[in-house]
C-alpha positions, 0 to 999 in steps of 0.5 A, a space after each residue: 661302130 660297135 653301136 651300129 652292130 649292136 644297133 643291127 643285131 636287135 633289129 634283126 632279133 626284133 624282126 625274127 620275133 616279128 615273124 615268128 609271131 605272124 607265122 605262129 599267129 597265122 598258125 592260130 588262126 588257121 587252126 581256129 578255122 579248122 575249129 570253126 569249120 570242122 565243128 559246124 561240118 559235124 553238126 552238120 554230118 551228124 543232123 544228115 546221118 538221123 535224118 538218113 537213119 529215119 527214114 530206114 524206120 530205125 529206132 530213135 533212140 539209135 538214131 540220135 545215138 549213131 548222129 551223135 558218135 559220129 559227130 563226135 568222132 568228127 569233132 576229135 579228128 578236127 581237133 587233132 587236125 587243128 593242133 597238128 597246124 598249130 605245130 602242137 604235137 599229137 602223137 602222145 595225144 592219140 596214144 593216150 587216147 587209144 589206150 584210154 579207148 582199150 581200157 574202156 573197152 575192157 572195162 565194158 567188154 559185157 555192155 559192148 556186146 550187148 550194145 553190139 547185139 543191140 545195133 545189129 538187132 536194130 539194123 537187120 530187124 530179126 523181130 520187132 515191137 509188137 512181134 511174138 518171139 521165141 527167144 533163150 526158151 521165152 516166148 511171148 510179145 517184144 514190148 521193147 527194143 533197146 540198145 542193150 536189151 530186149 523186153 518180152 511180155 509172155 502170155 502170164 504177163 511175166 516181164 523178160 528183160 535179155 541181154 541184146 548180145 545173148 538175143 542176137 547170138 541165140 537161135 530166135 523163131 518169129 510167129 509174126 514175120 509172115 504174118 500166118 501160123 499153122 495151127 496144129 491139132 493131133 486128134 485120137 479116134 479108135 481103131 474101130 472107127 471109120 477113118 474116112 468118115 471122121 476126115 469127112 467130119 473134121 475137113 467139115 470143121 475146119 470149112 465152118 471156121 470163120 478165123 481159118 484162111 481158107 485158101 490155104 487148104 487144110 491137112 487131115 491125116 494120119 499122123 501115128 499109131 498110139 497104143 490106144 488111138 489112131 492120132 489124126 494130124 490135124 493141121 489149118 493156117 490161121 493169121 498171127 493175131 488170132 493163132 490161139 483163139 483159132 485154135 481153141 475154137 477147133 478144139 472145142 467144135 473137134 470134140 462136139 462133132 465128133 460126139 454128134 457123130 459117134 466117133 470116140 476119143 479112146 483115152 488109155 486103158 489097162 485090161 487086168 485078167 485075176 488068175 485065182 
């Protein structure tokens, strides 16, 4: 009798081993699934996300990176999904993590902002390559754009590399975003000279300007009264590309046709009276 109790009871522990091991097994199974099925979901989700990306005309640089952070945030909460069906404990493992995740956000608080400043630079485009800027008191031309860093070329070819967290957070100008510039002329003539005549003269000057946009219209006034001069403002519109060569080609036809017109360019003088 004994026997057959004995004989039962390794028969029931045998039959609990066997169903333990099917529930575990198909735990395993399940989440190798998960695995399986998540990872191949994130690969997915990441190619989508670029292929979206592009066609906001977003560097690719930021495209691969936004895919493949993505990708990877996919694949942890896979992975975290799956040992939570396998009865594995997750919650030591997501503490880990995020203390893992604080501690290298301090470490790398300066690279997370510029690499912050970076995206939204990207993403709202205040300037692009190509764009002549003012940025930090640097202007010149944006040679790249980077997740950490900008490039400005300046017009001496002087090379400026600024932190993206600094750029974003700083007040930036574009003289290339409407694609127009006003070039602006403050001009002298002396107080004895004809105003009217010297407008008449330098409106001339602007018509006669091939790199002018003319149906803008043009601006000749007076702008202030110096101690030697009436200062003339002297103001036209001209394309972004050829702001600077527009204006020295005014300035040059300014000066010989107010020379062939006999109006003068006061520079400063002193009168000296010797009482003897």
């Amino acid at each position: 009798m004994e026997e057959i109790q004995k004989l039962n009871i390794s028969n029931l522990d045998i039959n609990l081993l066997i169903d333990k091991a099917i529930s575990y097994g198909i735990k395993i199974v399940a989440g190798l699934l998960i695995v399986v099925i998540g990872f191949w979901l994130a690969a997915r989700v990441s190619k989508f996300i670029k292929k979206k990306l592009n066609i906001q005309s977003l560097s690719l640089s930021l495209q691969k990176f936004i895919g493949d952070i993505i990708g990877m945030l996919i694949r942890i909460l896979v992975i975290l999904a799956a040992m939570n069906t396998m009865g594995v404990e997750t919650t030591s493992f997501v503490a880990l993590l995020g203390g893992l995740a604080v501690g290298v956000g301090m470490a790398l608080q300066g690279s997370l902002s510029n690499f912050a400043g970076g995206l939204l630079i990207l993403v709202f485009k205040p300037f692009r390559v190509g764009d002549v800027v003012e940025v930090m008191g640097n202007t010149g031309t944006v040679e790249e754009i980077s997740i950490l860093q900008t490039i400005i070329l300046k017009a001496d070819l002087k090379t400026v590399i600024l932190p993206n967290g600094n750029v974003f957070n700083n007040a930036i100008i574009n003289y290339s975003k409407t694609g127009v510039r006003r070039v602006e002329i403050t001009i002298g003539i002396g107080y004895q000279d004809d105003f009217d005549k010297a407008k008449e003269v330098l409106i001339e000057v602007m018509k006669n300007e091939p790199l002018l946009l003319h149906d803008k219209g043009y601006v000749l006034e007076i702008n202030d009264f110096g101690d030697n001069s009436v200062n003339l403002a002297m103001y036209a519109f001209t394309e972004s590309s050829n702001f600077l060569q527009a204006k020295w080609r005014l300035n040059r036809a300014t000066k010989l046709a107010l020379d062939k017109h006999g109006i003068s360019i006061p520079y400063p003088q002193r009168e000296v009276h010797v009482i003897k």
